[in-house]
Structure formats: C-alpha cells, structure tokens
N, C-alpha and C positions, 0 to 999 in steps of 0.2 A: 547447217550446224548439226553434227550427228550425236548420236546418246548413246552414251558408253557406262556399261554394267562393272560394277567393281565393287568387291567383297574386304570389310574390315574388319579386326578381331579386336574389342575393347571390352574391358572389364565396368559394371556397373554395378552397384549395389542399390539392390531393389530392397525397401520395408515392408515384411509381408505385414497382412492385419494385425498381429499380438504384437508384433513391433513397433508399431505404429501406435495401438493401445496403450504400450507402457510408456512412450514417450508422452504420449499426451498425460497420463494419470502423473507420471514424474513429476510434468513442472507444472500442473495445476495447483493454483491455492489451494488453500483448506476449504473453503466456500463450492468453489468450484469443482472441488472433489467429490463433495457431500453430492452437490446436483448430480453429478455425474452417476454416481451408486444409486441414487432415486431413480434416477432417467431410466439406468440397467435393471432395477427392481422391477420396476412399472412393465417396461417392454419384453422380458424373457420371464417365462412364467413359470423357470424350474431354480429361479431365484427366490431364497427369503430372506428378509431381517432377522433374527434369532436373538432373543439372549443369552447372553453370553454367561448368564446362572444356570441355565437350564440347562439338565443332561444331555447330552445327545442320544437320542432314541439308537441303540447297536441294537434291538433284536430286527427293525424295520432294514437296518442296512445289510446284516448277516444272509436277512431273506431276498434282497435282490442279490447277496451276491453270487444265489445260487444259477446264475446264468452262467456260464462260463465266459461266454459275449461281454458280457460287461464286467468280469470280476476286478482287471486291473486298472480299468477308469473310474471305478467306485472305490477302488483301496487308494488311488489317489487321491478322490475327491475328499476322504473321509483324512487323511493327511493334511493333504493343505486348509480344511476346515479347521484343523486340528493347531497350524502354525498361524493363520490369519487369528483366529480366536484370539492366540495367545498374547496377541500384541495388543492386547487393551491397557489403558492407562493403569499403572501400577502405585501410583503414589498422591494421585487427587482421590477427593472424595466427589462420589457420580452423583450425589444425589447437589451439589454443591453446583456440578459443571453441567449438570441436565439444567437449573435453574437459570444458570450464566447463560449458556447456549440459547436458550428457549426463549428468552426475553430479549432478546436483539432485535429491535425491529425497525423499517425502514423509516431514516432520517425525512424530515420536515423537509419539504422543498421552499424554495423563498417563495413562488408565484403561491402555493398552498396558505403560506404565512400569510401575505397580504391580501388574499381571497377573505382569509376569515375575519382580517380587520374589515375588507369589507362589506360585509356583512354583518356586521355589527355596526357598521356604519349610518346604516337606515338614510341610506343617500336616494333619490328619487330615480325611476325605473333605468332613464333615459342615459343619466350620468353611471347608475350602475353598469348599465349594460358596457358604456364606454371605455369604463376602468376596465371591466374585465380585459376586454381586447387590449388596453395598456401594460397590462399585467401577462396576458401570452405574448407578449412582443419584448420582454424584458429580457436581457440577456444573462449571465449568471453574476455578473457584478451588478446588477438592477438597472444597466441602465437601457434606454431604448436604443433598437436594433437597427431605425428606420424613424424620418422624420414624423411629426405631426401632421404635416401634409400631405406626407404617401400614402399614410394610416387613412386618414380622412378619404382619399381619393378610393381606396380598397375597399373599403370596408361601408362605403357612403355613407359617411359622419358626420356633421356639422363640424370641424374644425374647434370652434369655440366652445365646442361641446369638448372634445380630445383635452382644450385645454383646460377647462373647468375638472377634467376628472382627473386629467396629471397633475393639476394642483392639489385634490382629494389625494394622490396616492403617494404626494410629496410629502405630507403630515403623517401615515404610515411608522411604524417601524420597520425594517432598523432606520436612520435616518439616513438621506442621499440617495434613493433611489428614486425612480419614475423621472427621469434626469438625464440629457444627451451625452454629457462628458463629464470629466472627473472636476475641471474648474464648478460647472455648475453644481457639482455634486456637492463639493466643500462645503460651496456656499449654503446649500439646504442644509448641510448637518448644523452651519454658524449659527441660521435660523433658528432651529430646534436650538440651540444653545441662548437665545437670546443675544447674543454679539453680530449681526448683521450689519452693524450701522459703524464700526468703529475698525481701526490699523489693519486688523486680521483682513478684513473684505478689499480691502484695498492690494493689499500685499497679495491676495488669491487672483484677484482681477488681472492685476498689473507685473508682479513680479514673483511667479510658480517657479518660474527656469531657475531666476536669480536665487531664491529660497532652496531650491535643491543643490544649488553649486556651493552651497553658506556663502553667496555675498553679502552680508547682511549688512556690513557698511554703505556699500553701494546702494541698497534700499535705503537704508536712512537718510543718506544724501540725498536723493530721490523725490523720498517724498518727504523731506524737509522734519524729519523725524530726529529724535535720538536715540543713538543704539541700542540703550537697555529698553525702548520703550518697542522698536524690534524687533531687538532678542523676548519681552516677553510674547508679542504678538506669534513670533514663530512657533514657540512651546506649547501655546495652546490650538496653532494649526497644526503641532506634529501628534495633538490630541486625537485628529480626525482620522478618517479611514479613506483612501484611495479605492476598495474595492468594499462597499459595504454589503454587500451581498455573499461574501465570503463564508461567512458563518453557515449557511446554509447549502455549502459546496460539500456534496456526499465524500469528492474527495481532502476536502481539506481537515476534515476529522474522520478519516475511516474507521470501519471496526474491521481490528485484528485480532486474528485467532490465534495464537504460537503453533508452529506445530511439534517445537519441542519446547520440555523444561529443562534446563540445570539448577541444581541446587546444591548444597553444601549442606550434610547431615550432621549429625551430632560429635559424630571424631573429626569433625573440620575435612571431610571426604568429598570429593564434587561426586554428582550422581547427576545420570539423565535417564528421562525417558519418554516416550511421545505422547502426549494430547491426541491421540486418536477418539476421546470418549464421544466426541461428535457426531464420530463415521458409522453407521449400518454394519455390524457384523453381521458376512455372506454366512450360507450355505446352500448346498443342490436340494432341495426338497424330495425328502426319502416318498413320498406319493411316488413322484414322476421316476424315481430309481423304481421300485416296486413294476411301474404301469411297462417300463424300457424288459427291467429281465422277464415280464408278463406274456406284453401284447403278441401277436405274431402279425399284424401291422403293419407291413415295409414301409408304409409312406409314416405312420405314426412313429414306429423307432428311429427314421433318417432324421425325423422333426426333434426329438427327442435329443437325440445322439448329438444334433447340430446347436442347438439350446444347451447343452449340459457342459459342452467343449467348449463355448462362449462362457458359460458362468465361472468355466475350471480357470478359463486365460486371465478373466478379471479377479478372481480373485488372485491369481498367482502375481499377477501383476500391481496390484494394489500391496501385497507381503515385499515384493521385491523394493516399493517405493519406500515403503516403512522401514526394512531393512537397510537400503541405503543411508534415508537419512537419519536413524540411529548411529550406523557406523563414521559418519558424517560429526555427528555430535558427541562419539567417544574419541574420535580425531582434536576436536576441538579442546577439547577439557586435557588432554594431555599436552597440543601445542599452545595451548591461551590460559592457561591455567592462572597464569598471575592477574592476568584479563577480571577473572571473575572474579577473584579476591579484594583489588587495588582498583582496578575502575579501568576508563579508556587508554590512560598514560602508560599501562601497560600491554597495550596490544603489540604483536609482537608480525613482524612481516612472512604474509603466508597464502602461498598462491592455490588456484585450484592444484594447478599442476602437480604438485606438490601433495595434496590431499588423493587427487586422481591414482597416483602412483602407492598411495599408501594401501590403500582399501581397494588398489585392485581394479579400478574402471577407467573409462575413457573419460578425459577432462570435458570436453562434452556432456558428460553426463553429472559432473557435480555442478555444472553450469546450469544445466536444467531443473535438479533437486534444488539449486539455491534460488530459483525465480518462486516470488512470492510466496517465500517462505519465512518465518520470523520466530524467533526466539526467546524463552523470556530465560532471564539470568537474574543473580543477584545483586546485578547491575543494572536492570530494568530491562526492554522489551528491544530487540534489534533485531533488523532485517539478516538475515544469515549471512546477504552478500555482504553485511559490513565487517565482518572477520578475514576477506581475501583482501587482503592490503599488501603492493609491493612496500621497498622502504629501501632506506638507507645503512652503511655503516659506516660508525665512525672508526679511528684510529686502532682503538683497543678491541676492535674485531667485534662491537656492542651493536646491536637491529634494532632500528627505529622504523617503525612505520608508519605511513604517509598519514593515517590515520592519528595517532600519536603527538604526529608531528603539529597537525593541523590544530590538535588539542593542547599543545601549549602553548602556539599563536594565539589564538583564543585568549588562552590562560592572563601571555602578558598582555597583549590590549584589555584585558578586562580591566587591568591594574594599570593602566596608566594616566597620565595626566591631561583630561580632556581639555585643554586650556593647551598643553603641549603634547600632542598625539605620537608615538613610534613612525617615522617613516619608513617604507621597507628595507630599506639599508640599515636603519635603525637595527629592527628585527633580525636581520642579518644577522648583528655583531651579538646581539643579546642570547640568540642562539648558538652560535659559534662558544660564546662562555658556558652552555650548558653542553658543550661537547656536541652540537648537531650542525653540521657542516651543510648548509642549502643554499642554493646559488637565490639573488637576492629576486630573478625573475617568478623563480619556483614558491617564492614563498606568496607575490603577488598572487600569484596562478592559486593556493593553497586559501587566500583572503577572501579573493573571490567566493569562491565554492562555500567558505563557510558567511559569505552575506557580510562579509565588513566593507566597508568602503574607504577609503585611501584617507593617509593622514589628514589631507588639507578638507575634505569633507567631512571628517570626525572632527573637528578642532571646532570646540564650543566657545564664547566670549565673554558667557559669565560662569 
C-alpha cells in the first residue's frame, strides 16, 4: 500500500482570544460575570475597580500621553473607560441594590440542616458518629444512596448501630428523610403526622400505582373501604411530599439577579435599563500608564503593553455585552409592549431571528445574550428566553404565541369542573371559540409542559 501526498483548500474559521472572550462574557449570568471581573481584577495588575463618582484623574493621563508609543492606546483606553462607565444603573437607587446584592448568601444545605439537629441532639458518641455518615450518604431528596448494609460493611459499623441512628435521623426535620424510597418516606412523614396506624398506611403500602392513576374506587373495593372514606385518605397523602428534601435544593429556589429592568414611568412610557450596579467598574491604572510612557524597560513595557491590551479587550467586551443586551431590551418594549401592560395573554410570537436581524447580529448571538439572563418587568421577573416564542395565526391575520397559548389552557382548566375535567378534544373546541385554531395533539404537548395531567387523572370524586 503506498502513501500519496495531496493538498486541499477549505476555509475555517478560527476565534481568536477576544473572540473567544466576548463570547464567554455574552452568555455568562450576572453571577458569573461578577466572578469573571474579580478573577481579571485579581490576576492583571493594570486593572482597577473605580468609582464610578470619582473624577477621573486627566492630568495623570495627559502626562503619559506624552510618549508618542503609547498616545493612541491611552486615548482609547480613556474612551472606552469613558463608555463602560457610562453604563451604570440609571434609575435604581445604589445604596438600596449594594444592600440587596451584598446580603445574598449561600443557601442551607439539607445535610448542614440535619447536622445541626444533630447536635442538638445530645445523642451518645457512637450513634452520633453514625448519623453523621448517614447524613453524608443522603442523596438531595434525603433519601439513602446505598443500603444499611453496604454502609455497615464500609465504614465498619455495627449495622444495629446504622439502624438506631437512621431512626434518630428519621425524627429530623423536614420529615421523610434518612429513608430508602419514597413509599417508606410517606410513611415517616404519616408518622410525624400521627396517622401511622389507619386508611392512609395502607393505601401507601399497597396501592401508590393505583392512587396516582385516581383508581380510587378500585382501592375501596380492595380494601373493603368506602369511597369518601378513600377519597379523604388520599387528600391527606397528597398532603405529603415525594421529594422532602427539595427545600433545600440551591436549585429549586435560586437567587436571581435581572440583568435588565423595564418599567413604565409616569406618562404610561415603558423604559429600560440594565442592573449592571453589581459589576466592578474597569479602568487601566494611570500608575502603570505613567510607568509604560516612562520605563525604558523592553521586557517591563512588553509586560505592560501585554496587560493593558488584555484590560482594553475586557473591558471592550464587557460594553459590547451591555450594549447588546440593552438593544435586546429596546427590541422588546417595542415588540411586547402590550406584554408588559396586560400580562402573559399578550405575548406576541417573536423569534431570535427576528430580533438578530433588527439590531444587526448574528442569531447566534441573541442566543447567547439570552442564556441565563432574566428580566424583571411589570409583570414580575422572566427568564429573557421566555419572550422568543413561535405561534400561530388565526383567520383575521391575529399572532398567538405558543406561550399565550399555553396561558389560556391554563386559564380554562383552572376554571373547570373537577368532578367533570376538559378532555383534550374538549380544549380543542373551547379554543377554536376563542379564535385559536391547535391541533388537539399540540395542545396535549402544550399540557404537558405546563405540569397538568390528563382529564381522567384530574377528575376528583368529591
């Protein structure tokens, strides 16, 4: 077999580092941003924080720019110090959102929760020591990861001991954890409830499937019950919690920062502008400008020069992400405008595409401004991606989007007859009168998503 040499000509597009740079600052949250400008503070030392009250020192920069070497990288620099500045929050009060900002601090963990009951506990050496290893083996719904007898065989525990302290860590708050599965879990919270012994425990034991499908008749039958007596057993197991440990999931209650506001001023006007008062206002530190048109230093000016051209790209790049998603959120207020006035029922169908071509960027790029970004409106607090909504139109040429859509499904199950639930054909027709034409598959698909479950599951007995 012989080897043959042959030449191809293909086009590639390479990201150099600032390219690279602004894509990452793009779609970083607001959190992540903040680290990001610490991280760059910290490691390039011709970075500072500044406030953004304080003058800018010009006789310090007029005197380096008397290098000629450096006069058009500093007349930049003192530019774009000049644009980054400017994008400070215009209409919160700082002293309001330094308090907000500065008091966020990192959510309770469950295993942390139940350490400090146990310590308070004043349980004897051998069973503390045991809970604890019970307690690093909890998974984030509380329950255990790994039998009581793998634990035992790992850890060389007395078993009896394992179980003496998962019984300690079963009396715990929240209640249902220290627990193999969700049956047994129930059951501990019926415990803490006092109802251990009656309908409920039986129905959790024997009939979980049937209770989630509403066969409730067919339990009654069962176990030789009557239905109301059942149906109340059920309502006080749909008291309980499947995932008790949830509360203490950092992401089940995140903290969100907006990174834009809309509001509506006093002549009924929507206004925006960005929540930046979080983020470190740059500048190049007029020292190291000073030390650059000074030194005669080769290796200290390349050090310099290479440090200053890093500070110039982040800050440039950080203006460009704020500019974006400003332009982003003057888009918005003129295409959702009835949005913010009237609520969700007026969201109106609007793709990046769509935006990308307005303001001039690659849809790509509104892709990335909208990851983990959020909003707060006069409508309360929304992720930015829930404004890109296809849709439909009806007859008279009128845009509903999927969004919209979703919110008046909602709307009628909320209002209907749990005794007689909407079937999706139902839905169908009842939208069809409101002018929304959706095929009756799309509307399941739409049920889904927002967490309803199907007539015959919704339909209550009393």
């Amino acid at each position: 077999m012989g080897l043959d040499l042959n030449q191809q000509l293909s086009q590639q597009q390479i990201l150099s580092p600032q390219m690279r740079q602004g894509l990452e600052l793009l779609q970083s949250s607001s959190l992540e941003l903040s680290q990001l400008i610490q991280q760059a503070i910290l490691t390039n030392p011709v970075l500072d924080a500044v406030d953004t009250d304080s003058p800018l020192e010009l006789e310090k920069i007029e005197a380096a720019e008397k290098d000629s070497e450096t006069l058009s990288e500093l007349a930049d620099d003192f530019r774009e110090e000049q644009i980054y500045n400017s994008r400070s929050n215009s209409g919160a009060d700082q002293d309001t959102l330094d308090f907000f900002y500065n008091s966020i601090v990192a959510p309770q963990t469950l295993q942390q929760h139940l350490l400090n009951q146990l310590n308070l506990a004043a349980k004897p050496a051998d069973v503390h020591l045991a809970a604890e290893v019970i307690i690093g083996s909890l998974d984030d719904r509380g329950f255990l990861s790994e039998s009581l007898e793998t634990m035992a065989a790992r850890e060389r525990i007395v078993p009896e001991l394992l179980q003496n302290a998962c019984s300690v860590i079963q009396s715990f708050t929240p209640a249902g954890v220290g627990v193999s599965d969700i049956t047994e879990s129930l059951l501990v919270q019926l415990h803490h409830k006092g109802m251990h012994r009656g309908l409920e425990q039986k129905i959790i034991e024997s009939y979980l499937k049937d209770l989630a499908l509403k066969r409730l008749p067919d339990i009654a039958k069962a176990l030789g019950s009557s239905l109301q007596g059942v149906i109340a057993a059920a309502e006080v197991i749909g008291t309980l919690t499947p995932n008790p440990g949830a509360e203490f999931d950092p992401t089940h209650n995140p903290q969100i920062q907006p990174d834009i506001i809309i509001s509506v001023d006093r002549d009924n006007a929507l206004q925006a502008h960005l929540t930046d008062a979080y983020l470190p206002h740059l500048a190049i530190n007029n020292d190291y400008k000073d030390l650059l048109a000074s030194t005669p230093d080769s290796d200290v000016r390349k050090y310099l020069k290479d440090n200053i051209r890093e500070g110039r790209s982040l800050m440039r790049s950080l203006g460009q992400r704020q500019e974006t998603l400003l332009k982003i959120a003057e888009v918005l207020m003129d295409k959702q405008s009835e949005f913010f006035r009237r609520g969700p029922k007026a969201l109106k169908p609007l793709t990046m595409n769509e935006v990308a071509k307005l303001i001039e960027v690659h849809p790509t790029t509104i892709s990335r401004a909208a990851t983990s970004k959020y909003i707060l409106t006069p409508q309360g607090i929304f992720e930015l991606r829930y404004f890109f909504t296809t849709g439909i139109e009806n007859k008279d040429g009128q845009s509903h989007s999927n969004t919209s859509i979703r919110d008046v499904i909602k709307e009628i199950i909320g209002s209907e007859n749990p005794k007689k639930p909407y079937s999706d054909s139902a839905l169908e027709k009842l939208l069809k009168q409101r002018d929304i034409k959706v095929a009756r598959r799309t509307i399941a698909k739409y049920r889904e998503q927002l967490g309803i479950l199907s007539s015959n599951l919704r339909k209550q007995f009393s």
